[in-house]
C-alpha positions, 0 to 999 in steps of 0.5 A, a space after each residue: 691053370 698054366 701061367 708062362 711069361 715071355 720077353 715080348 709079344 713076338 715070342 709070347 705070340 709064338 708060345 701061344 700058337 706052339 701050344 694051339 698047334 699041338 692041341 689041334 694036331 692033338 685032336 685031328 690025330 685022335 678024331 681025324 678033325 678039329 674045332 678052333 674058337 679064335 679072338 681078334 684084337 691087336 694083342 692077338 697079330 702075333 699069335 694068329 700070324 704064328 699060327 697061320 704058319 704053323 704045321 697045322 692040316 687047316 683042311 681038317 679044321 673047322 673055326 668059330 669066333 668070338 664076336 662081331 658089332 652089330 650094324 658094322 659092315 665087313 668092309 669097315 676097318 674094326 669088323 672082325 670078320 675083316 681082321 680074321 679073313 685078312 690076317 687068318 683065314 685067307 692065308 690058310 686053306 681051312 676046313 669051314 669058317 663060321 663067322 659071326 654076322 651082325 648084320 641082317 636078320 641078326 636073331 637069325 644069324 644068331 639061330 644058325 650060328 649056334 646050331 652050328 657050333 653046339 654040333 660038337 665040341 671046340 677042342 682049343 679056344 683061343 681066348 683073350 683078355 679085354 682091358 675091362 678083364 671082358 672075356 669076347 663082349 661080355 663087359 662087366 657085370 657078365 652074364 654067368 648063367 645064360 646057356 645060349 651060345 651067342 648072345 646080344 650085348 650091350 659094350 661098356 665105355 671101357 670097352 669102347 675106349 679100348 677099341 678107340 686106342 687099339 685104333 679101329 674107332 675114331 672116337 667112343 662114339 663111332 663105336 657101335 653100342 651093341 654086339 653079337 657075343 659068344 657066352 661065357 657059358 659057351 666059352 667054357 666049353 672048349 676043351 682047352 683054353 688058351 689066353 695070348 695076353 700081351 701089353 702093360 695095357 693089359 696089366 691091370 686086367 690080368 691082375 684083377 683075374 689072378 688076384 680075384 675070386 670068382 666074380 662076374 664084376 671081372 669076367 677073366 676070373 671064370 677062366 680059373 675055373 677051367 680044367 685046362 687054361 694057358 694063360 700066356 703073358 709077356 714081361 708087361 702084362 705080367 707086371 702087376 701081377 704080385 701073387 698066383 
């Protein structure tokens, strides 16, 4: 585990995405292409923004995502699929994007996403950090032992609150109930693993992951598990945070 703390979201979004570029520039230097896994969710502008002017070759790389509500059509302002072609993709010439579809025949989508994604390995995650301590929708008690790539899920109120505050929701119950979740299995098999966790909204989070054993009740502590985790904080996010 490597732990830096930044004096602002800016620069913690700027670390972050120094970091991803390496590793990617890393892997398509060694393999001739790359695999990203990104996160959505207002404490991943400033990284996503970096990094969507970085050096990468984007021809070269090939991206996933974490998750994606079920029902919620890509027109509406809390789709991720929405977030990522507006704040990412479309600004960077990319290999392929996959996205994840929670509409339709969701079981099917489910099918072909994951034989896409079990082809070869994620070299770099970019992996956040919900305010329930979640790792993408997998609200606590997480599921540890499913081995299948993407998942369906039920959100928790916590989770729900959070999408309410970030702004993408109106109110708890305009969020949809349930979602397509990459697994924490999955997750923990990208090569490198790389947390932008911003804000004092996220204090409390990253706390219960440093100062936790491993347990499913805090899902973020399975990351402490990983042979090459960044966990990248700024000032605030840092704040609660009394011993590593």
């Amino acid at each position: 585990m490597n732990i830096n703390i930044s004096s602002t979201p800016l620069q913690l979004g700027q670390n972050a995405a120094a970091l991803v570029e390496n590793k990617l520039n890393e892997a398509i230097l060694e393999k001739g292409e790359a695999r990203l896994l990104v996160s959505t969710g207002s404490s991943q502008f400033e990284t996503l923004a970096a990094l969507a002017g970085s050096s990468v070759d984007w021809g070269k790389v090939s991206i996933f995502h974490l998750d994606e509500y079920i029902g919620l059509d890509i027109s509406h302002r809390a789709s991720f699929r929405k977030y990522l072609y507006e704040r990412f993709i479309d600004r960077i010439a990319v290999r392929a994007f996959y996205p994840v579809d929670g509409n339709g025949d969701v079981e099917g989508n489910i099918r072909q996403l994951s034989a896409e994604i079990l082809k070869n390995p994620i070299d770099v995650g970019l992996i956040g950090i919900g305010e329930n301590a979640h790792i993408a929708f997998n609200d606590p008690p997480a599921d540890f032992d499913t081995r299948s790539p993407y998942i369906v899920v039920k959100l928790d109120e916590r989770c729900k609150l959070q999408q309410v505050n970030e702004g993408w929701f109106s109110s708890i119950e305009e969020v949809p109930p349930t979602a397509i979740s990459m697994s924490v299995h999955q997750i923990m098999q990208c090569k490198v693993i790389v947390s932008a966790v911003p804000f004092l909204v996220k204090a409390e989070a990253v706390a219960m992951t440093l100062h936790n054993e491993l347990t499913n009740l805090v899902p973020a502590t399975i990351l402490k598990k990983h042979t090459d985790w960044h966990l990248c904080l700024d000032i605030n996010s840092a704040s609660k945070v009394v011993r590593i």
